[in-house]
N, CA and C of each residue as an Amber inpcrd file, in Angstrom:
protein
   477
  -0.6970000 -12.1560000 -29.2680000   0.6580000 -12.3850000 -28.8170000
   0.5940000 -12.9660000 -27.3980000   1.3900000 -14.0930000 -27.2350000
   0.9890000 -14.4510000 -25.7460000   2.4870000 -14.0450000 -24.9010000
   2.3610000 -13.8610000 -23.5660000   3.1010000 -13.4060000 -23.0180000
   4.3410000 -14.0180000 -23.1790000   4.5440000 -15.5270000 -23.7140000
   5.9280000 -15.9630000 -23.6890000   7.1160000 -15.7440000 -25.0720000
   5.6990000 -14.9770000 -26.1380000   6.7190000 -14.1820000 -27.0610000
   6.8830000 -12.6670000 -27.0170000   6.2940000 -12.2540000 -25.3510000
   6.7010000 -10.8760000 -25.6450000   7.8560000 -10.4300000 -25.2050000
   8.6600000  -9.7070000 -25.7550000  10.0760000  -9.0040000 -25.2360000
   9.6770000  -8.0340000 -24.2860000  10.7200000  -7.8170000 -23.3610000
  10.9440000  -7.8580000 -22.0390000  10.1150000  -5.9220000 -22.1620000
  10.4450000  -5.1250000 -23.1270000   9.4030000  -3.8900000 -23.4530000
   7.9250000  -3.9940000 -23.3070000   7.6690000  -5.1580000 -24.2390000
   6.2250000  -5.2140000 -24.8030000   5.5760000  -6.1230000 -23.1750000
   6.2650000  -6.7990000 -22.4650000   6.4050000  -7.5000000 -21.2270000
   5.6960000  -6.4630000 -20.1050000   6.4760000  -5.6290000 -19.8250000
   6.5470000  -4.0450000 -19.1340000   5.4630000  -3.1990000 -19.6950000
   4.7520000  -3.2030000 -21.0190000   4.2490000  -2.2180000 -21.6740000
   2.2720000  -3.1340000 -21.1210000   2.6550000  -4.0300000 -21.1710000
   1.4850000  -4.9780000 -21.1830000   0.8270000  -5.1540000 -19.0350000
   2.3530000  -5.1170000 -18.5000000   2.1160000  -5.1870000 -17.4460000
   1.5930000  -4.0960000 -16.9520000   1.8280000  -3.0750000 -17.2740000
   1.2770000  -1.3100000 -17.0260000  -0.1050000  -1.1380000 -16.8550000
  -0.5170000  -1.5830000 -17.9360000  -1.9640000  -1.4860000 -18.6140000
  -2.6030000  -2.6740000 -17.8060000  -2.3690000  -3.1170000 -17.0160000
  -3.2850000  -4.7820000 -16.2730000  -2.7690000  -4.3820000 -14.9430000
  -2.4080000  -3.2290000 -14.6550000  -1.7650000  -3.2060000 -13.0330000
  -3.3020000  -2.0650000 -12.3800000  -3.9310000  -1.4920000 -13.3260000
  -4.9150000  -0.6250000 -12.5660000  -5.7280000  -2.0170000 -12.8060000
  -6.0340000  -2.5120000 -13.3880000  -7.0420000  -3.7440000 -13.7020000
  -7.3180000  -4.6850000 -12.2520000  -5.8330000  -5.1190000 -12.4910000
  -5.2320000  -6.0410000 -10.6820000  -5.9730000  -5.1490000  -9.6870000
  -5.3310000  -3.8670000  -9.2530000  -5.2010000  -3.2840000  -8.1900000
  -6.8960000  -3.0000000  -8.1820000  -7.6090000  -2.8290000  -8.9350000
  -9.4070000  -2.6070000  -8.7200000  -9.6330000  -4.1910000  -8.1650000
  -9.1750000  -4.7410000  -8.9990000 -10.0390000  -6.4920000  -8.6690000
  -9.9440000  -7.0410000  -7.3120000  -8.7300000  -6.7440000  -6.5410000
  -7.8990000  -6.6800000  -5.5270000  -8.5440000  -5.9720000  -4.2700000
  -8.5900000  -4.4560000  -4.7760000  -9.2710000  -4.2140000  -3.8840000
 -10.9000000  -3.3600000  -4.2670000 -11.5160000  -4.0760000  -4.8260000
 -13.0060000  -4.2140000  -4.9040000 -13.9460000  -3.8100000  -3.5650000
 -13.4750000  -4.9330000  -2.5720000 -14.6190000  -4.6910000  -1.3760000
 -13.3700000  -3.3010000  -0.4440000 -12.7440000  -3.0900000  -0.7260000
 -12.4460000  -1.9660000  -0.0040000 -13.0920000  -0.9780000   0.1030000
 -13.7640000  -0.4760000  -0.9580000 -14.8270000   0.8940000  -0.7560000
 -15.8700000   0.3500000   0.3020000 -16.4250000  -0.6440000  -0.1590000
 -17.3550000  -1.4470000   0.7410000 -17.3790000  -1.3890000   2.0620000
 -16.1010000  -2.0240000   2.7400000 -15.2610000  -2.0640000   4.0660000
 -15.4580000  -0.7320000   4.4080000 -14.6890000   0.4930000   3.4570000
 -13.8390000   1.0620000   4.7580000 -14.5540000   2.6150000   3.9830000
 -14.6570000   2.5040000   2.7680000 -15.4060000   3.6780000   2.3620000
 -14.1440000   4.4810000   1.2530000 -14.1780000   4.9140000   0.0910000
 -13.0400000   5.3970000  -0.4340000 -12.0390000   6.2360000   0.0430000
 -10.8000000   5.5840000  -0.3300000  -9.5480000   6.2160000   0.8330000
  -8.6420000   6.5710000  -0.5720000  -7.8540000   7.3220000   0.1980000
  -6.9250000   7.4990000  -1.0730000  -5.7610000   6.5350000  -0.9270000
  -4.5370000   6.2950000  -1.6640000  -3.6240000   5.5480000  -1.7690000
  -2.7260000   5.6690000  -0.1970000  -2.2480000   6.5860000  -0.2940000
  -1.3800000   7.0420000   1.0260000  -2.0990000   6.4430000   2.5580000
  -3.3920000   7.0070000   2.6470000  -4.8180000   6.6090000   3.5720000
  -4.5490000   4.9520000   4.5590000  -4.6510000   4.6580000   2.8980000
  -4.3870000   3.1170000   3.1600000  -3.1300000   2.5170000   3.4590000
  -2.0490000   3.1500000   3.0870000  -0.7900000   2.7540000   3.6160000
  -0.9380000   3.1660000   4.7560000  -1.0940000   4.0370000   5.2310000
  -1.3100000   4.3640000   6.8240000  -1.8490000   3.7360000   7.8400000
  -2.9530000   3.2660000   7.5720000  -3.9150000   2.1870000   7.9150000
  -3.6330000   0.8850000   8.1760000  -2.9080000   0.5270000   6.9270000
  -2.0500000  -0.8340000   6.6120000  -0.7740000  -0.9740000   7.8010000
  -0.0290000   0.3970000   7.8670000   1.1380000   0.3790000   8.4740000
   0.8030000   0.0140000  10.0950000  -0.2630000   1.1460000  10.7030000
  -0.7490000   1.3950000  12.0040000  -0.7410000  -0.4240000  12.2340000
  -1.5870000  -0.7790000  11.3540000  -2.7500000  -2.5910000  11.7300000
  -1.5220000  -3.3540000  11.7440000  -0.2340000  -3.3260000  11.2650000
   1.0050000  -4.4360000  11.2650000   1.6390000  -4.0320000  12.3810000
   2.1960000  -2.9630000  12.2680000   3.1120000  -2.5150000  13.3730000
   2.9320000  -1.6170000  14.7850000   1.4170000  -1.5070000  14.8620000
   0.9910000  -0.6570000  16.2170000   1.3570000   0.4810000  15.7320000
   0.7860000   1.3200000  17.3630000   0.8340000   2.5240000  17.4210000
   2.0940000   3.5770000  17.1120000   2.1830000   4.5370000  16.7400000
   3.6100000   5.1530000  16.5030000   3.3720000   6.5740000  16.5670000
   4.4030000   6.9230000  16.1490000   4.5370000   8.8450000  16.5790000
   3.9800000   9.0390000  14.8270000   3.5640000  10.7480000  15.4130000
   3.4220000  11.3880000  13.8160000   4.6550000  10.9680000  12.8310000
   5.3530000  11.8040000  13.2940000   6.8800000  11.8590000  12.7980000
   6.8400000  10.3880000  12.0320000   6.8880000   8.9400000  12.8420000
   7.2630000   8.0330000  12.6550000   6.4910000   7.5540000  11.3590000
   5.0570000   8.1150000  11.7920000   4.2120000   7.7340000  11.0090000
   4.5880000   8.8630000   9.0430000   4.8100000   9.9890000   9.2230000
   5.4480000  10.6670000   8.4440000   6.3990000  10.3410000   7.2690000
   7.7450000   9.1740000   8.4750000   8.3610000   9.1740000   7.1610000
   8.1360000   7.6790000   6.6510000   7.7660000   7.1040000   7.4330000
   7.2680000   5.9330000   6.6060000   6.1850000   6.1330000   5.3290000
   5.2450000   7.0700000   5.7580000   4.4760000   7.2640000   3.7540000
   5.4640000   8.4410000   3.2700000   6.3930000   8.8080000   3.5940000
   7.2440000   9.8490000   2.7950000   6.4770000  10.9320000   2.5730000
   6.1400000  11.4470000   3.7680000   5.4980000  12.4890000   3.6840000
   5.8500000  13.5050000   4.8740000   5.1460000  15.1600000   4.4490000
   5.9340000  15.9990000   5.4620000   4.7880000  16.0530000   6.2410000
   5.1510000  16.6140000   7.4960000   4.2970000  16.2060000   9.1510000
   3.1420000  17.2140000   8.6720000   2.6790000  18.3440000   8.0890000
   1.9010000  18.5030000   7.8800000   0.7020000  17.6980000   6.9510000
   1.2370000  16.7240000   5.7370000   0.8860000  16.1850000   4.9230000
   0.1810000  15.1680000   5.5510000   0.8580000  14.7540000   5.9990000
   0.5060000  13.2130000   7.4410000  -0.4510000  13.8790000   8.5690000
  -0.4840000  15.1100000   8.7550000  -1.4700000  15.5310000   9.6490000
  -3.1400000  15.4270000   9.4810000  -3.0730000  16.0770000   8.0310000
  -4.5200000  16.5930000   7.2960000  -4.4620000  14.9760000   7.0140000
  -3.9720000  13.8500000   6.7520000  -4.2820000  12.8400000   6.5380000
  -4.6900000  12.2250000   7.6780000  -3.9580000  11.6140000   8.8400000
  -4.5810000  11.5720000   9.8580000  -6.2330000  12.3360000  10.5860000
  -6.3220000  13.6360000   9.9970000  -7.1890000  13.9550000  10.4240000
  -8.6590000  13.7670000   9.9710000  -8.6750000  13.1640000   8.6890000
  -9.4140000  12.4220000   8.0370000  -9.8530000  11.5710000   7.7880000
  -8.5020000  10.3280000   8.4870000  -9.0800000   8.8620000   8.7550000
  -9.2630000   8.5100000  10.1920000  -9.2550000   9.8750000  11.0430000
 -10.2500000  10.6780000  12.3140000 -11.7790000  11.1430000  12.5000000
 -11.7710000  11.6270000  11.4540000 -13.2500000  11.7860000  11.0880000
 -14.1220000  10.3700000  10.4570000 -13.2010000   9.4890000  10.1010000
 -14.0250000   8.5570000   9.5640000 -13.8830000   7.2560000  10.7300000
 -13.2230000   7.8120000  11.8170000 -13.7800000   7.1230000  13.3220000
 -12.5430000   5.9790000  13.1890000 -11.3360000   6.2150000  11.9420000
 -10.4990000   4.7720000  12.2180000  -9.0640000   4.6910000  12.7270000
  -8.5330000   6.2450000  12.8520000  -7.4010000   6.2440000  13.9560000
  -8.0000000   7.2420000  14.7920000  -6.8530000   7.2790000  16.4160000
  -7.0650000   8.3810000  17.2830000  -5.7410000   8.8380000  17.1860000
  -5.5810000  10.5320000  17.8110000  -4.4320000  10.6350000  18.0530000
  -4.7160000  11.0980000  19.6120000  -3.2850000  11.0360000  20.0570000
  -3.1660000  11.1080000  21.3620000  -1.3660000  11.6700000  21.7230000
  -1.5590000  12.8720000  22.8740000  -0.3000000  12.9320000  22.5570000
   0.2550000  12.2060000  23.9510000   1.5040000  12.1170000  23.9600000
   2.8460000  11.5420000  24.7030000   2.3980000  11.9650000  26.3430000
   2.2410000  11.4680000  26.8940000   2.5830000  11.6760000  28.6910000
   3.6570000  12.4610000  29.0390000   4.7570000  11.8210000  28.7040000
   5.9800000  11.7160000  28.8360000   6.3910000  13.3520000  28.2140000
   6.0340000  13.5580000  27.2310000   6.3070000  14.6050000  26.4350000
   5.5540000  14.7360000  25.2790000   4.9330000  16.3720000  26.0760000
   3.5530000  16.7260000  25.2030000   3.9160000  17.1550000  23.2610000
   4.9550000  17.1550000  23.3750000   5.1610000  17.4550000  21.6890000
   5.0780000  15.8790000  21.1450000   5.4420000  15.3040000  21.2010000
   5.1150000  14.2110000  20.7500000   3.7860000  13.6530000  20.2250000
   3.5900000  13.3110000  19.2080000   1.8240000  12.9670000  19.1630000
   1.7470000  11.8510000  18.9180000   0.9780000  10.6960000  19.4200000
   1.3620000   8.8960000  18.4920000  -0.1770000   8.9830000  18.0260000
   0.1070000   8.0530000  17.3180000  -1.5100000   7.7890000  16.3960000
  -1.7240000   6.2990000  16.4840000  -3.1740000   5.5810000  16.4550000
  -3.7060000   4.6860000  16.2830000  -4.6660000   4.3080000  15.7510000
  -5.0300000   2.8780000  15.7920000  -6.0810000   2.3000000  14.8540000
  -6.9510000   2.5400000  16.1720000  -8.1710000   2.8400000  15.8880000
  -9.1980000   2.0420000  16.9020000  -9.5090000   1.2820000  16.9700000
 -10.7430000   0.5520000  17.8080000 -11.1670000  -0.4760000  17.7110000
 -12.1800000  -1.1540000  16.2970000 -13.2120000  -0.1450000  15.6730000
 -13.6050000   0.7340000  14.3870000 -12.6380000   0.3310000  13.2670000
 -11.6220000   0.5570000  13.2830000 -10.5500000   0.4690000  12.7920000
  -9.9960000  -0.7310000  11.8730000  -9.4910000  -1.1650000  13.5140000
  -9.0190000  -2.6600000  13.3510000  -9.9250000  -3.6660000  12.6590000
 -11.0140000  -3.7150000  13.2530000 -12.2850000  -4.2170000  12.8280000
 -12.3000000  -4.0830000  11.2800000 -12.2210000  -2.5030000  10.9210000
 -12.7740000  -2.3260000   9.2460000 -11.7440000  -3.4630000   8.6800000
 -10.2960000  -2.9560000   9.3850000  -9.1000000  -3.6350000   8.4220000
  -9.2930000  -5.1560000   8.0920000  -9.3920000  -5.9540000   9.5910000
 -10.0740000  -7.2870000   9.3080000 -10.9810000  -7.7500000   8.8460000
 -12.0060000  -7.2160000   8.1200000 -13.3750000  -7.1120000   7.6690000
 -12.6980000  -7.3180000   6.0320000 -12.0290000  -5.9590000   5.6270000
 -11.3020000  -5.7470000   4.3450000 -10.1550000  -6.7570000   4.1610000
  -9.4050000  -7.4180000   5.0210000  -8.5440000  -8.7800000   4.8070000
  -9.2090000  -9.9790000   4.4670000 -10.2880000  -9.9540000   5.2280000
 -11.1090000 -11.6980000   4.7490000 -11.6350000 -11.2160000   3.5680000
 -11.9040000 -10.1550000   3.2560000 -12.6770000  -9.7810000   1.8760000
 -11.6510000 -10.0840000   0.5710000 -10.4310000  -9.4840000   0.7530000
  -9.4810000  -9.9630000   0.2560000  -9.4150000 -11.0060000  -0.1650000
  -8.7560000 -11.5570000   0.6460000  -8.3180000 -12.9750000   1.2050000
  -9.4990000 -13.5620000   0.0720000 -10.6800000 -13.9050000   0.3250000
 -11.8490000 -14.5600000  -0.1910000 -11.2770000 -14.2650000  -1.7230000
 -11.1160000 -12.8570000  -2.1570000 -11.3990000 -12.4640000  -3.4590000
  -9.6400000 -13.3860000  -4.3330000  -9.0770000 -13.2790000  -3.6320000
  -8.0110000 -13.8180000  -4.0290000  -8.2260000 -14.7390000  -4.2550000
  -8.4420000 -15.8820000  -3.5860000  -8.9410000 -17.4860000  -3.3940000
  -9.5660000 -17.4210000  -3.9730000 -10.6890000 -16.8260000  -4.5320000
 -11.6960000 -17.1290000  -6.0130000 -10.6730000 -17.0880000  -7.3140000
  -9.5290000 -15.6220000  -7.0760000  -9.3390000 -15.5950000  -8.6790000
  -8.2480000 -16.4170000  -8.5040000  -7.4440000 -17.1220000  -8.0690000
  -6.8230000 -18.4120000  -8.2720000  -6.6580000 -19.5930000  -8.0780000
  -8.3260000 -19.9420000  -7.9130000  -8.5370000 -21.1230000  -7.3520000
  -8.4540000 -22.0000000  -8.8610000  -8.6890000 -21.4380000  -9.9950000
  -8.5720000 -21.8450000 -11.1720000  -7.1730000 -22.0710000 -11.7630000
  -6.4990000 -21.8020000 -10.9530000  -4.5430000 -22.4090000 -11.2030000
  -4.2100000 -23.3180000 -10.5770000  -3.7440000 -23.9940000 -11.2080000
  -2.4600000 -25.3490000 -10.2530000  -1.8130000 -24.7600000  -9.5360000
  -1.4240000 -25.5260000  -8.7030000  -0.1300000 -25.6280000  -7.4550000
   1.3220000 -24.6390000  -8.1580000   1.2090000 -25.5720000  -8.9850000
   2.3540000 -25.1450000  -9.6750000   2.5380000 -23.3020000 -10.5760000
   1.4930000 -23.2360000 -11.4980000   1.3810000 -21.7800000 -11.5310000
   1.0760000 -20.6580000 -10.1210000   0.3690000 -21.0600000  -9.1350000
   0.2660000 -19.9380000  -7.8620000   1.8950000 -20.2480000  -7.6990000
   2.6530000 -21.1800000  -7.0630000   4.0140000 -21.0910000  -7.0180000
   4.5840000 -20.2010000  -7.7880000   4.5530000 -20.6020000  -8.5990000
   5.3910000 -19.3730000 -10.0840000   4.8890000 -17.9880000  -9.7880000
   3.8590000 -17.2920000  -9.9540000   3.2520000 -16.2680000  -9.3300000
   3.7190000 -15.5980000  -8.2290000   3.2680000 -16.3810000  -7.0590000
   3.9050000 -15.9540000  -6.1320000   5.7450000 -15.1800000  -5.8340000
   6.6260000 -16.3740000  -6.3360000   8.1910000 -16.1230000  -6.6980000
   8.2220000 -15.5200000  -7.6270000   7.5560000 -14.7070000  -8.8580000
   7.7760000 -13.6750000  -9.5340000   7.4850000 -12.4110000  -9.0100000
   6.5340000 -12.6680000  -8.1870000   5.9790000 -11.0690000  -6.9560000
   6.6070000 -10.5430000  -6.2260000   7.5230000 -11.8180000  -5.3990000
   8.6800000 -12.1780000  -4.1290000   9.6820000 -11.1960000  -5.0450000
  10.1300000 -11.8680000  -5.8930000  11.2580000 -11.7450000  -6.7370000
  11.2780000 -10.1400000  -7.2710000  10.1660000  -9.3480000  -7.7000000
   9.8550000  -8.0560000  -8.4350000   9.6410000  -6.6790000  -7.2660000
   8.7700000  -7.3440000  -6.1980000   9.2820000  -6.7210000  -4.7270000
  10.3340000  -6.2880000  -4.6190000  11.3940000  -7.2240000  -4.5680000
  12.7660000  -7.7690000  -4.1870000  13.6440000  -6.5060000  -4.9110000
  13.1470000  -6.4310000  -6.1720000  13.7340000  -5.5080000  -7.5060000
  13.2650000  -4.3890000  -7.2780000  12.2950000  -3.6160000  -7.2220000
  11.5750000  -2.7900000  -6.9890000  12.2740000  -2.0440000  -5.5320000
  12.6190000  -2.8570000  -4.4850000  13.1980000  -2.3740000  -3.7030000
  14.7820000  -1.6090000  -3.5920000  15.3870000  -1.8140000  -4.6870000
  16.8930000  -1.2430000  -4.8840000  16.6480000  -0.0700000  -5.4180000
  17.2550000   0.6470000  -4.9020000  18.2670000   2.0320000  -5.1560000
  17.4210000   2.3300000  -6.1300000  17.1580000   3.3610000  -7.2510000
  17.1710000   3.2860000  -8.4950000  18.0880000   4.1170000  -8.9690000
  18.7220000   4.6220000  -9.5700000  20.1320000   5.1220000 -10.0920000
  19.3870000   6.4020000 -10.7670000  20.5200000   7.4130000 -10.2060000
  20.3750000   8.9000000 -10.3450000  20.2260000   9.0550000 -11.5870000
  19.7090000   9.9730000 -12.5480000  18.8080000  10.0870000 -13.6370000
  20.2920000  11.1110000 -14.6100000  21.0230000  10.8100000 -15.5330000
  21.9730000  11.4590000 -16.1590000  21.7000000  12.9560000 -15.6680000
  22.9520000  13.6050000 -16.2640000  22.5470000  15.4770000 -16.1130000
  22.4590000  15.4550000 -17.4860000  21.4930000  16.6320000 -17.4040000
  21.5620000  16.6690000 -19.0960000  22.3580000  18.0430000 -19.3700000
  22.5210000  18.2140000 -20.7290000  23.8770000  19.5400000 -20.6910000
  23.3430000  20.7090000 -20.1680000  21.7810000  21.1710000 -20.2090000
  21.8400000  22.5020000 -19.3200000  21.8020000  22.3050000 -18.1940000
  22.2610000  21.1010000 -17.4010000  22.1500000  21.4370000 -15.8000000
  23.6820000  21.4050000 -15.2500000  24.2620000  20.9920000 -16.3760000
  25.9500000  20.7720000 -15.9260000  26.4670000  22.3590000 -15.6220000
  27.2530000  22.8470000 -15.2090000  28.1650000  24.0750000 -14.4600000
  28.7680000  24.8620000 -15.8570000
């Protein structure tokens, strides 16, 4: 069955099953780089390397996590030498966290690795399919980002 006769189920059902596939191929040299991290790890990492340094807290609710959760995490990609924490001058409750230098380094190390691995697996597409690709990613982002709508009550939770 090729993808342009599958219905929009079998579409979704097919994409499921090729999304752990992607996400290994993708990130392949990451163990390499930075050493196995867990999912969250790396959003953290990711977040610190775009947007600088920030508070726990800050850092907290951006992976949607509670300040203890974000702590034992931080304190682990501490031990592996790639953030510091440091607290506030200004005010010692405060704690901000960063990439190091270690860090930054791994992250850029793991971007050209990327980067490279990408450019291999679509160097075999036209102009025209990476276009398409790309604006279906843009576009599913885009979707992925709304609301998602509160889940019915079912009759034993109603009053």
């Amino acid at each position: 069955m090729t993808a342009a006769t599958l219905n929009l189920d079998q579409f979704t059902a097919r994409l499921i099953a090729l999304m752990p596939r992607l996400s290994r191929g993708i990130s392949q040299h990451d163990i390499a780089t930075l050493g196995a991290l867990t999912l969250p790890q790396m959003w953290a990492l990711e977040h610190l390397f775009g947007g600088g340094p920030c508070t726990m807290r800050a850092l907290a609710a951006e992976l949607r996590l509670h300040g203890s959760t974000a702590t034992g995490l931080v304190d682990q990609l501490m031990r592996r030498g790639l953030v510091v924490r440091r607290r506030s001058r200004e005010d010692r409750r405060v704690v901000r966290v960063a990439l190091t230098a270690q860090g930054r380094r791994s992250l850029e190390q793991m971007h050209r690795k990327r980067h490279a691995s990408l450019m291999q697996g679509f160097g075999k597409h036209s102009r025209t399919e990476r276009d398409n690709f790309l604006k279906s990613v843009e576009k599913l982002v885009l979707g992925l980002a709304e609301p998602v709508p509160a889940a019915p009550l079912s009759p034993k939770d109603t009053p």
